[in-house]
C-alpha positions in Angstrom: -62.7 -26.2 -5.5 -61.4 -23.3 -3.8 -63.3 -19.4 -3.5 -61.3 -17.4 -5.6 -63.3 -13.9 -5.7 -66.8 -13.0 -4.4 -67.9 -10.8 -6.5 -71.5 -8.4 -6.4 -73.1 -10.6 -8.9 -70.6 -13.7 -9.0 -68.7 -15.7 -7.1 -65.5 -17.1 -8.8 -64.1 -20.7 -7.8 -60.5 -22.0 -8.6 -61.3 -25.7 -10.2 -58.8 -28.8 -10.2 -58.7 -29.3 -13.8 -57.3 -25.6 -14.4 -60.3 -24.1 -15.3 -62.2 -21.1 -13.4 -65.9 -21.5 -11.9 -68.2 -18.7 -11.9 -71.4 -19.3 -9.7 -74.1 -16.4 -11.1 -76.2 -15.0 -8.0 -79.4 -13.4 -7.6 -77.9 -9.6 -7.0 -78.5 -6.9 -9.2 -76.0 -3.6 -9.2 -78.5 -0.4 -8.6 -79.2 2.3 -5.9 -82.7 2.2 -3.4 -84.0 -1.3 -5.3 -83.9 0.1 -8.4 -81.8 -1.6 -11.5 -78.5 0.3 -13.1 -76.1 -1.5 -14.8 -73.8 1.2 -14.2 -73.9 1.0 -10.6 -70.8 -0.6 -7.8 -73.2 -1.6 -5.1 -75.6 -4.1 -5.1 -79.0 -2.8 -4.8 -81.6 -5.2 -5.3 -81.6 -9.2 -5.5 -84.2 -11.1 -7.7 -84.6 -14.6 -7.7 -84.0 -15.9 -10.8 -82.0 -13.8 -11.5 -78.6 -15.1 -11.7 -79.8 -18.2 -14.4 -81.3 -16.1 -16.1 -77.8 -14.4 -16.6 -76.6 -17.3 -17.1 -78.7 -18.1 -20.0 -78.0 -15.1 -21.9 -74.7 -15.3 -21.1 -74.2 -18.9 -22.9 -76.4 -17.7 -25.9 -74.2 -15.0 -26.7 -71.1 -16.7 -25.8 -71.8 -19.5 -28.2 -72.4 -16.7 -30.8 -69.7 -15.1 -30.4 -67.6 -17.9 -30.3 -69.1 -18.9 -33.9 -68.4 -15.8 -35.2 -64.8 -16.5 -34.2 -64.4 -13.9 -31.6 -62.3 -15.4 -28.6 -64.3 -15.9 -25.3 -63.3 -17.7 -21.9 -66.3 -19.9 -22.1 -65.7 -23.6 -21.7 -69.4 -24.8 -20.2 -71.9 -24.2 -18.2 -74.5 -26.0 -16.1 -78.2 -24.2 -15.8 -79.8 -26.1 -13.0 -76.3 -25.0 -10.5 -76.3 -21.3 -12.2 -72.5 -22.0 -12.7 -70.2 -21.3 -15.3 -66.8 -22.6 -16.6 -64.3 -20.6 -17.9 -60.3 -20.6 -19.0 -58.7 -18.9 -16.3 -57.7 -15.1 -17.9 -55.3 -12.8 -16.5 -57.2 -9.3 -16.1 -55.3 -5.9 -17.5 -54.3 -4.4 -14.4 -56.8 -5.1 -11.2 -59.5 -4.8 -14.0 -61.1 -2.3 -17.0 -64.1 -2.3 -18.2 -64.9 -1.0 -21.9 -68.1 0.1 -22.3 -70.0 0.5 -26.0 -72.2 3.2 -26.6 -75.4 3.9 -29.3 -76.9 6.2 -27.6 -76.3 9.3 -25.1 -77.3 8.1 -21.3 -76.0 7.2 -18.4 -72.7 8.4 -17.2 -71.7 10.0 -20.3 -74.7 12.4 -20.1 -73.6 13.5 -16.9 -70.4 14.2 -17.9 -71.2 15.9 -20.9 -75.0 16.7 -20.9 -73.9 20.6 -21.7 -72.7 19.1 -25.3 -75.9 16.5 -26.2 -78.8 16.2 -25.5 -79.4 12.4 -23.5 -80.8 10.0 -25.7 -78.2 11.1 -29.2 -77.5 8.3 -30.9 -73.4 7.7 -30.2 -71.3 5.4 -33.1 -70.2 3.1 -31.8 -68.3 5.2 -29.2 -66.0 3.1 -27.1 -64.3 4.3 -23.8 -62.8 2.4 -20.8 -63.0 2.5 -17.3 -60.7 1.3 -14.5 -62.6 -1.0 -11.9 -62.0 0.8 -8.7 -65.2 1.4 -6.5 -63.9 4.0 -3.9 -62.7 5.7 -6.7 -65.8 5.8 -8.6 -64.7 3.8 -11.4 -62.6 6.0 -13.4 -62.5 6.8 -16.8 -59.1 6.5 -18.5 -58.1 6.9 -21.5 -55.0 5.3 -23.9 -51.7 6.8 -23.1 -52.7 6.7 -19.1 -53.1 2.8 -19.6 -50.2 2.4 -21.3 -48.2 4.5 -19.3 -48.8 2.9 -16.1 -48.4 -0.6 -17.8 -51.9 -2.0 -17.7 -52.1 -2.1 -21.3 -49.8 -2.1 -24.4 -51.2 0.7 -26.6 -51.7 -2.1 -29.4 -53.7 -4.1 -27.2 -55.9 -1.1 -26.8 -56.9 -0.8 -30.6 -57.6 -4.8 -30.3 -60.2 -4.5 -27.5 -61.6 -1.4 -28.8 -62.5 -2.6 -31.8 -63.3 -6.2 -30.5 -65.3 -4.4 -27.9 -67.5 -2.8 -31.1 -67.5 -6.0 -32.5 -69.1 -7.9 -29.8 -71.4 -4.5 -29.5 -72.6 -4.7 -33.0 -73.9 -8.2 -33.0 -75.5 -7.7 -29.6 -77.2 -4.9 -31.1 -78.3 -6.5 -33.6 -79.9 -9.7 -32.5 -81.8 -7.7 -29.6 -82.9 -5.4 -32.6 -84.1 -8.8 -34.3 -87.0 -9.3 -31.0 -87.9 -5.2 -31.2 -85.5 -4.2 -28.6 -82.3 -1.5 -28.9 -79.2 -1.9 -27.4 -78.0 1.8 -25.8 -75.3 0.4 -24.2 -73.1 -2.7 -23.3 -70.0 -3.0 -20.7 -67.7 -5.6 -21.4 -64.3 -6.9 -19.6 -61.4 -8.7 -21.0 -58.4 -10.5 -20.2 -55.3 -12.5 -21.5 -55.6 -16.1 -21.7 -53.8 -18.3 -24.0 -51.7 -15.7 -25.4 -54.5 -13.9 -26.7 -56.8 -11.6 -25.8 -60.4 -12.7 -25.0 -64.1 -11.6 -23.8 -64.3 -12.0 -20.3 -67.1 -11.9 -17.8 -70.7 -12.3 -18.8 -72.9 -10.8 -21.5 -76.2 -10.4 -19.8 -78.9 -8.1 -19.0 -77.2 -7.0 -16.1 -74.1 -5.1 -17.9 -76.2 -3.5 -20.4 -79.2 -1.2 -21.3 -81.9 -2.1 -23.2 -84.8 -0.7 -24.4 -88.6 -1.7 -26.4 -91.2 0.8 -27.0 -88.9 4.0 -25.8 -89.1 2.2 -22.0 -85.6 0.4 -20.8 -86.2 -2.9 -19.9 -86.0 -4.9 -16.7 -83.2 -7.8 -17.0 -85.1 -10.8 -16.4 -87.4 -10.2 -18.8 -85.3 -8.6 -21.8 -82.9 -12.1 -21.2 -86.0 -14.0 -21.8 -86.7 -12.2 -24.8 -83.0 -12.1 -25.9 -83.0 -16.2 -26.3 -86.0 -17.1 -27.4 
C-alpha cells in the first residue's frame, strides 16, 4: 500500500489490486474551531468524526449507485474508517461543483447586493477549481474548456449529474426534517465514464432542521438512520 495524497480530511492509498484507499480522519475544514464546509484549512478535529463520514458516505453511495448514477465506490470497512474506490483520473488538478437551494455561503458574498441570503436558488450549479492559495476559484464553461480541463460536453454531463445527485440528497434529508442548502461534489474519469468522486458527507455540505444548520456528526447520524 503506498501514500498516494494526504488530504485535509483523507488520506489516499495506492492498493495492489488496482484499486484506491481512502482512510477518512477526524479533521473538519472551518476557521477558529468553528465548522464550514466551504472552508481550505482544517480548523477543528472531532473524534468520530471521520466514520461517521464514512457512514454517510456508504449510505448515499449505495443509493446512488441503485439509482444508476456512476460512483467510484467499491467497499468499505467501518471499524478501519477506510474506503475503497476505482482509481479516477480528476479533470485538471481538481473542480469541485457545488449545488445550491438556497442563497448562503460564498455566493452571498459575492452577490449579497442582488439577494437577500437565505433565497431559495434552483438547483443552481457552478464550479470551482481546487486551488487553495488561490482561493478556490470560480470558473465557468468556456474557461474549462479552453484551458483543456474539461470538454464542454462533459460539462452539461456533470452539471446535470451534479443536480441529480443534489436532488436525491435533498430529498432523503428532507424525509428526517432536515434541508439541504447546499452540496459540493467532485468528479473524475474512470472507466471511460464519468463518475461521483470523493465522499458525500456532512462535511461537504450544509444542512439545516428547525431554521439552525446542523453540526456534521449529528446530521450523518440522522441522515442514516
Amino acid at each position: 500500500m503506498i501514500l498516494l495524497y494526504k488530504g485535509k480530511t483523507k488520506d489516499v492509498y495506492d492498493l495492489e489490486d488496482g484499486h484506491y484507499l481512502l482512510q477518512f480522519k477526524d479533521d473538519m475544514t472551518g476557521e477558529g474551531g468553528v465548522f464550514d464546509p466551504g472552508s481550505n484549512a482544517v480548523g477543528l478535529s472531532v473524534s468520530g468524526a471521520g466514520i461517521a463520514g464514512l457512514k454517510m458516505t456508504v449510505h448515499f453511495m449505495n443509493l446512488f449507485n441503485a439509482q444508476g448514477i456512476h460512483t467510484h465506490f467499491v467497499s468499505s470497512d467501518l471499524e478501519k474508517a477506510t474506503m475503497t474506490v476505482l482509481p479516477a483520473t480528476k479533470f485538471g488538478r481538481g473542480v469541485e461543483v457545488i449545488c445550491r437551494f438556497r442563497a448562503v455561503g460564498s455566493f452571498i458574498r459575492r452577490y449579497g447586493d442582488y439577494i437577500p441570503s437565505g433565497a431559495a436558488l434552483p438547483d443552481y450549479v457552478e464550479m470551482t477549481l481546487k486551488d487553495d492559495e488561490r482561493g478556490d476559484p470560480l470558473i465557468n464553461k468556456d474557461a474549462l474548456h479552453a484551458l483543456n480541463i474539461m470538454h464542454s460536453a462533459e460539462y452539461d454531463v456533470i452539471a446535470e449529474m451534479a443536480r441529480k445527485i443534489a436532488r436525491i440528497t435533498r430529498d432523503e434529508l428532507a424525509k428526517k426534517g432536515m434541508e439541504l442548502y447546499d452540496i459540493k461534489l467532485e468528479f473524475g474519469r474512470t472507466g471511460g465514464r464519468i463518475c461521483l468522486i470523493d465522499e458525500i458527507s456532512g462535511g461537504n455540505m450544509r444542512v439545516f432542521r428547525d431554521g439552525q444548520p446542523m453540526d456534521p456528526l449529528t446530521l450523518s447520524a440522522l441522515a442514516i438512520l
